[in-house]
N, C-alpha and C positions, 0 to 999 in steps of 0.2 A: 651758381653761375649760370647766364643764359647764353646760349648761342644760338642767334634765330628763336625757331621755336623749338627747340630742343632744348632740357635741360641739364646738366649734367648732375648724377648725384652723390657722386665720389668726387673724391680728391685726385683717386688717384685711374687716372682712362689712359684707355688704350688708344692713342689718334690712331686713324686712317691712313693708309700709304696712296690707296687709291680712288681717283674723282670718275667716276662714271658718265657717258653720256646720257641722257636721258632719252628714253627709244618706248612708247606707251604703243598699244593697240590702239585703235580705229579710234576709243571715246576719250583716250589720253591727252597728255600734253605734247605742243610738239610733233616734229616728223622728222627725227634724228633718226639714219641709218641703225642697223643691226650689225651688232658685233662682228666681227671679221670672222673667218672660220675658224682660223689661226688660235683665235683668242679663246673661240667659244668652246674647241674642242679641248683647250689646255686647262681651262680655270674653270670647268662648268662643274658646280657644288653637286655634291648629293644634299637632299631633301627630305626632312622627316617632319613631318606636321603629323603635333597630339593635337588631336582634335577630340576635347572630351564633353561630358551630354548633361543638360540640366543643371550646368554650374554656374552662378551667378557672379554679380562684380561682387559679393560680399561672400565669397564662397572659398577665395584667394588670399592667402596667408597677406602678399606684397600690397593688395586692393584695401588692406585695413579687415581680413575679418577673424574672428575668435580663433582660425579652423587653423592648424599648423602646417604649413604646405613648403617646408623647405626646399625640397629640391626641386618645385614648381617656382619657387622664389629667384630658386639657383642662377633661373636662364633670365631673369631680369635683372640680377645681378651684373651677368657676364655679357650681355648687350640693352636692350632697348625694349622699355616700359609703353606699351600704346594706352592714353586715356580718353582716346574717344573711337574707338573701332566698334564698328557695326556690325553684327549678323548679317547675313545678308535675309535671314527672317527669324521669326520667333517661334519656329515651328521645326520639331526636328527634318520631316522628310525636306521641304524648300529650303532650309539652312545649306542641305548639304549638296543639292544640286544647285544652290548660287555657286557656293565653296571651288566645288565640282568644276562646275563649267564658263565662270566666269560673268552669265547671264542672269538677270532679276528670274527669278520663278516664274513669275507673270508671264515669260517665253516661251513657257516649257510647253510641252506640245501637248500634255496628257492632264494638264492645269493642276500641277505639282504647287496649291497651295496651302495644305494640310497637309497631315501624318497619313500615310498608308497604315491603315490603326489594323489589330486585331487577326491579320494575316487573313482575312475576310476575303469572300468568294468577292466580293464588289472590287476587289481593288487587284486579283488576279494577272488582268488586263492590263496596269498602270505600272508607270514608270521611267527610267528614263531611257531615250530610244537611242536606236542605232547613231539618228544624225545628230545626237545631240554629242558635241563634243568634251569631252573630258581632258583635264590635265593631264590624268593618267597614259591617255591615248598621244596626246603631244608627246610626252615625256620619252612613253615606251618607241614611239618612231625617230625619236632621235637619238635612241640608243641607250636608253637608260632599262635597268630592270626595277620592277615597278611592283609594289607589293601594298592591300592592303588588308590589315589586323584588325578586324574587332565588329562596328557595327557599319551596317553598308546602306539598311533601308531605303532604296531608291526603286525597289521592285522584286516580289519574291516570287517561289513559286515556278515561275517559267524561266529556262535557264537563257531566256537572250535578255532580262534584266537584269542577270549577274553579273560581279563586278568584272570578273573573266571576259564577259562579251563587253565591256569596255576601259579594256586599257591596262587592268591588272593582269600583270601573270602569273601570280600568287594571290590566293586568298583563302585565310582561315577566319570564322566569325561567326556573325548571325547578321540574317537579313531584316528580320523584323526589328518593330522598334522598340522594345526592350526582351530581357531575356530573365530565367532563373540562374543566380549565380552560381549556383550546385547543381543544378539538370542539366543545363545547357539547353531548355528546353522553352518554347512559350509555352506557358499554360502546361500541356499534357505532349503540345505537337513539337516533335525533333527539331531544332531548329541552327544547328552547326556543320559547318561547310569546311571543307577540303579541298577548296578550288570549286566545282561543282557538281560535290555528291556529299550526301551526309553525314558527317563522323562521330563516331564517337567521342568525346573526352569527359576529366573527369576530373574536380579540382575546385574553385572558385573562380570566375571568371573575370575578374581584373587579374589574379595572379597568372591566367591562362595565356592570356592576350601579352602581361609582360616577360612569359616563357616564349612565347613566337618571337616577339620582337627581337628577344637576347639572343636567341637563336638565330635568326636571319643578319643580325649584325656581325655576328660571329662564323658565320658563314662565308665561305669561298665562291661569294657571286660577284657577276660582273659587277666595274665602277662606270660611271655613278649610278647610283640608286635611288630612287624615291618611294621611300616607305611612310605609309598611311595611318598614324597608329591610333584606331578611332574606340577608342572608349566607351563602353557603354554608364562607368558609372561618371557624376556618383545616383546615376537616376535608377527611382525605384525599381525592383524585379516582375516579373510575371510567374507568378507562382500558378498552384493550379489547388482550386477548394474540391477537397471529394465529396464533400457533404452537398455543396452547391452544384457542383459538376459544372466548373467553368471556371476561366483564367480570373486571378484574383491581380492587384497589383500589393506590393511589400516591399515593407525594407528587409535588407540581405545584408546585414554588417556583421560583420566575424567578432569573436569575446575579446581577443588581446585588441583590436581597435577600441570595441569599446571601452574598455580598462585607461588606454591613453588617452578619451576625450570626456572623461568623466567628471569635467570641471564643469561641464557643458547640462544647464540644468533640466531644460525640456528635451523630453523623451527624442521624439520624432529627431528635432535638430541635432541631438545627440547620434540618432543613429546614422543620418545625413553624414555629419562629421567623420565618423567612424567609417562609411563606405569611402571618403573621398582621402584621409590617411592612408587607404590601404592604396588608395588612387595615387599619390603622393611617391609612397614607397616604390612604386612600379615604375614609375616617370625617373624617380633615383636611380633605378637599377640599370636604367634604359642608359640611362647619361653615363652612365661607369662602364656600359658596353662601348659606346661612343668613345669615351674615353682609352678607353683598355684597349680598344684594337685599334687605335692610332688614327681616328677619322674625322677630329672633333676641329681640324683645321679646315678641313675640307668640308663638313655640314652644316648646312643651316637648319635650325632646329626653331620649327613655327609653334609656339603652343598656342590655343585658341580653345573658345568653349563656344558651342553651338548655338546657343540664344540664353535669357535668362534663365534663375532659379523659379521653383515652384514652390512655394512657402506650405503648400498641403504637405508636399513630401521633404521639409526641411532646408529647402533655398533660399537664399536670400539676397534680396539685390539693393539691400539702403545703403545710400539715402537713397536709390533713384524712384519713381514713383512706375507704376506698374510690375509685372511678371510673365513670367512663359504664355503663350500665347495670345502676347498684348502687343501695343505697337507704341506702348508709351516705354519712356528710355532704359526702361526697368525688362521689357522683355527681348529688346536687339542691342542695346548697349553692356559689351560683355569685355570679358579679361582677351586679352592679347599681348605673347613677349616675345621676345626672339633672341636668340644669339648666333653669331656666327666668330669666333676669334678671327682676329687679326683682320675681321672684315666692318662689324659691327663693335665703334667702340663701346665701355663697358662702363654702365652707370646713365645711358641715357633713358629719360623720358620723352616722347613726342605727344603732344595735343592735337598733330593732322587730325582732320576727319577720316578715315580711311574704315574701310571694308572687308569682308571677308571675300567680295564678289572680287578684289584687287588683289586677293592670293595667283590668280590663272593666269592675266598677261606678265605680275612681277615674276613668279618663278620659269616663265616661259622666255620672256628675257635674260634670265641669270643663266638660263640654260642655253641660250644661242639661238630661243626658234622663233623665226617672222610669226607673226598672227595678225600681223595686216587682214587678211581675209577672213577673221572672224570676229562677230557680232559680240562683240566684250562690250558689257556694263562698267566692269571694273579699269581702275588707271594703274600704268605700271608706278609702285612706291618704291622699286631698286634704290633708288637715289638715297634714300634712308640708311640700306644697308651698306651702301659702298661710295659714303660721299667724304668730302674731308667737312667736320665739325664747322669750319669758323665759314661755309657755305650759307644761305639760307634755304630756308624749304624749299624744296621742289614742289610741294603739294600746295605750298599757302599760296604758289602765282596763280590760283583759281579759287572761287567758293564751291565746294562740291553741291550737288543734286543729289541726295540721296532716295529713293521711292521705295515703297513696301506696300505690301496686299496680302490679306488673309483671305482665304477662304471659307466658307460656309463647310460644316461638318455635323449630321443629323443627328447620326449616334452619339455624339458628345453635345450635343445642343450647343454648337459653335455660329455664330453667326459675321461676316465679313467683317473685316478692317482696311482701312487705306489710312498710309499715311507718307509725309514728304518733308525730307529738311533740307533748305537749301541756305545757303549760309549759317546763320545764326537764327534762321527762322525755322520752324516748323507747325506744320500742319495735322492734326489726328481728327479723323473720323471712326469713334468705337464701334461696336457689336450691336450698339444701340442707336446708331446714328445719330450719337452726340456731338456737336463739332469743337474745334480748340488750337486756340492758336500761342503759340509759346514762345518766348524767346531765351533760349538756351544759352546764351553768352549772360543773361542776368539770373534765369534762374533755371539750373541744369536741371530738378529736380521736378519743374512741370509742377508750381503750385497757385501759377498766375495765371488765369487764361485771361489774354489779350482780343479774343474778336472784335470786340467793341471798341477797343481800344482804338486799334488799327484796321478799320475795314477793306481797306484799300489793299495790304500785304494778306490779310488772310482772305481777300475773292482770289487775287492774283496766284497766290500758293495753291488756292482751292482749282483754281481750273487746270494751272499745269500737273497736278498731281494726277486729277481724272485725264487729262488729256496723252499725260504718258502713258498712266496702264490703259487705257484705250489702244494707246496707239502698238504697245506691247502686244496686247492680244492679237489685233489684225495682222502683226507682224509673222504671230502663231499661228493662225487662222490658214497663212497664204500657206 
């Protein structure tokens, strides 16, 4: 059964009680007032977005893949399957300052658009800055307490790029951008936080991250909350070789995982599987917290994966063509579900284009806060969460623009990407300065290239693609 573009995929859903107004930020739809006070301070949800690392659309039990992810399945069970959400890039550190702040990377003032790699003297200095705003920081000014678990990577090293100096009041984790699952360590260097000094712990670190989390649920802290719960797996660890004397990367999968994915015939993908089970089991444990202490009316619960898999270290994103660190749909076209009872009914799919860069203004509307005054990329998609079914999209009365930009990185022999979709078209310039123009509504999987075809849509695509991150940087620049 279809309603609008939504599809239902039970028999049996929960309708909606309640039609929302629709109220976006500056680039949104619309200039629909802000909830009342009344309203905002009565019904304003707590917020937990898993936000997990290196997992691909074929990495998700519900996306069609080998890996068994029940209780990752659970929360698209119990509300809304997204099959075309975009990273906001293909890179872990930009992914999460889109997430973060609501703006393309291309804004960021410190050109956040590569990995802060290797905990390196180079990168010290980088990160994201005071004026750059964070959800966290809306959230916690409106009175929420505000936590985040796990990987943070936006800046280490100097404690005004902790997550503490914007927005969290809680943080246990790692700052770099992966970790040893049994050291807690990169490489050789400590690298676990306590808010902002270095802890010890001791244990596997996906199970670590889902003891914080049960913990903080279970906890006597203020309502509402928004808790962060960022994942490091199921991406490879940073081990450290003594014989080499330097951080090594590895798979870190535990024996009883592997035992359960041992259907699974190549090694590497086997042990992938095996970190993201254990990934699986923590996300269940998390939901039974939610559960258990009576909050699962009141939460919305975002799961979302950071950009694509990386097929070196066992990801996988077929059919879509590209991976992690590409701009083809294989490295920013990723898993996203959501539940919220009796908010989101249960069993839907949506085909919106939507974002991860459209997490900032929606949850900053559910919460009550204007963001008129700030420079959001992303559109509020609330209407999704709290519309009544037999509605049409909110999102389909426009074709979105979506833009993306890699950066150059030496140490990894990375070289630039740009790319742009704006309806059903899109735009890729690779690494190589190969150019390619697609159409997604015929072939999702990027196996056509049209320039030739179409000259006229792909100069047209091709100028406003440069002409936005043009216009992004100067906007950095001022």
């Amino acid at each position: 059964m279809i309603l609008g573009r939504y599809r239902l995929s039970r028999v049996t859903t929960v309708f909606l009680s309640t039609m929302c107004l629709l109220w976006p930020c500056r680039t949104g739809f619309g200039t629909q007032p802000a909830l009342d006070s009344a309203q905002s301070t009565s019904t304003r949800p707590n917020v937990v977005i898993i936000f997990t690392d290196d997992q691909g659309i074929h990495d998700v039990g519900c996306y069609g893949s080998e890996i068994p992810t029940p209780h990752i399945d659970s929360i698209a069970r119990r509300g809304v399957r997204f099959t075309s959400w975009y990273s906001a890039s293909s890179i872990c550190t930009p992914s999460r300052f889109g997430l973060l702040t609501g703006r393309n990377p291309s804004r960021s003032s410190d050109g956040l658009l590569g990995a802060l790699m290797f905990m390196g003297e180079e990168d010290t200095d980088r990160g994201i800055r005071p004026s750059e705003m964070t959800l966290a920081t809306m959230l916690q000014g409106a009175g929420y307490h505000t936590a985040l678990l796990g990987k943070w990577h936006l800046g280490h090293g100097d404690p005004k790029f902790l997550p503490t100096r914007h927005g969290f009041r809680l943080f246990r984790g790692h700052t770099g951008g992966c970790i040893d699952y049994f050291t807690m360590t990169y490489g050789n260097l400590p690298d676990w936080y306590f808010n902002e000094r270095h802890d010890s712990a001791s244990g596997y670190a996906t199970d670590l991250i889902t003891d914080h989390a049960v913990e903080y649920l279970q906890r006597d802290h203020p309502s509402p909350f928004f808790l962060m719960l960022s994942y490091n797996a199921p991406h490879f660890a940073k081990g450290w070789s003594p014989s080499e004397g330097r951080p090594v990367n590895i798979m870190q999968p535990k024996a009883p995982e592997m035992k359960r994915v041992a259907f699974i015939d190549d090694k590497v993908r086997r042990e992938f599987a095996a970190m993201t089970v254990a990934l699986d089991d923590g996300i269940g444990r998390v939901l039974s917290a939610i559960s258990d202490e009576d909050l699962a009316g009141d939460t919305l619960v975002l799961f979302i994966t950071d950009h694509g898999g990386d097929p070196v270290y066992g990801g996988s994103n077929q059919p879509l063509r590209g991976d992690k660190a590409t701009l083809f749909e294989g490295g920013i076209r990723v898993p996203a579900i959501a539940c919220w009872p009796g908010k989101i009914a249960a069993g839907f799919e949506c085909d919106d284009v939507l974002s991860s860069l459209d997490v900032f203004p929606t949850v900053c509307r559910l919460a009550g806060i204007d963001v008129a005054d700030q420079e959001c990329d992303g559109i509020d998609f609330s209407p999704v969460f709290t519309m009544d079914v037999n509605s049409a999209s909110p999102v389909s009365q426009r074709e979105r623009s979506l833009v993306w930009e890699l950066g150059s990185h030496s140490r990894l022999n990375r070289q630039p990407w740009k790319a742009i979709r704006s309806g059903n078209w899109k735009f890729v310039q690779d690494n190589r300065g190969n150019e390619f123009l697609f159409d997604l509504a015929n072939d999702p999987n990027e196996s056509v290239d049209l320039r030739t075809m179409h000259p006229d849509i792909f100069g047209d695509l091709r100028r406003e693609c440069f002409q936005r991150l043009r216009s992004m940087h100067s906007t950095t620049a001022e």
